[in-house]
N, C-alpha and C positions, 0 to 999 in steps of 0.2 A: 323701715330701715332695719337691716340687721342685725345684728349685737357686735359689737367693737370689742371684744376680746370674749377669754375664754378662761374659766379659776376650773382647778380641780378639787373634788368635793370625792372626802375618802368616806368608803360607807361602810359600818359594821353589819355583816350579815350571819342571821341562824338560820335552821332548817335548809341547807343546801343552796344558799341565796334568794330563798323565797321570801326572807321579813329581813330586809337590808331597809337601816337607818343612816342618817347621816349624824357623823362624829367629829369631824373638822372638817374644815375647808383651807387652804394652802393658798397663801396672799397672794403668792405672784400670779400675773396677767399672762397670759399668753397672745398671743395675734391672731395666731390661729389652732385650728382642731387640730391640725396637723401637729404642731410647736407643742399644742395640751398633751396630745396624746402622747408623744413623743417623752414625755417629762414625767407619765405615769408613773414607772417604775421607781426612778430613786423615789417620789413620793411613797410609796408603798413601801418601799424599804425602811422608809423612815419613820412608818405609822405603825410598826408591829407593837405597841405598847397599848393599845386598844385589847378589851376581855370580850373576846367575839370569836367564833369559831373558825370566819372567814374575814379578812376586810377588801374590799375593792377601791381601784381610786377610776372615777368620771370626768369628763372633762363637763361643764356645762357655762353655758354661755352668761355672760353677765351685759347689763346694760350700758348705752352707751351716755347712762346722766353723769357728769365728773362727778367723784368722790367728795370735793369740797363741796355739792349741795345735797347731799346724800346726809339724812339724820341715822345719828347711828342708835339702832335696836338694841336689847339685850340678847343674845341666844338663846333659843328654846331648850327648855332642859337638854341635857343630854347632847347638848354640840360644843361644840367647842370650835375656834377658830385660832389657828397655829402659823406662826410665819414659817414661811420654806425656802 
């Protein structure tokens, strides 16, 4: 089965986009890559407060378990997750 929506995941990148990490991630779901991708940009406008020389925003797909059985993590260093 495929993946049921789609989060965009902003990455701060050095060396020309060659060591891009991830530094938030953006709540809202989207339906499709199209809808993600489409939503890029204001996300990206809205992450210039990252100290990185580059940041990018990805669309990447998320699972399709509901969020009520989903136990929640801590973030690995260095992420953060911001609503949008």
């Amino acid at each position: 089965m495929g993946p049921a929506a789609y989060v965009i995941a902003i990455l701060g990148c050095a060396d020309g986009s060659a060591a891009c990490q991830p530094v938030a991630t953006v709540a809202t779901r989207y339906e499709s890559h199209a809808a993600c991708s489409a939503a890029t940009g204001a996300a990206l406008a809205s992450s210039s407060d990252f100290d990185f020389p580059t940041i990018v925003a990805e669309c990447r797909a998320v699972s399709t378990i509901p969020a009520a059985q989903v136990k929640e993590r801590p973030a690995a260093p260095g992420v953060i997750s911001r609503e949008g």
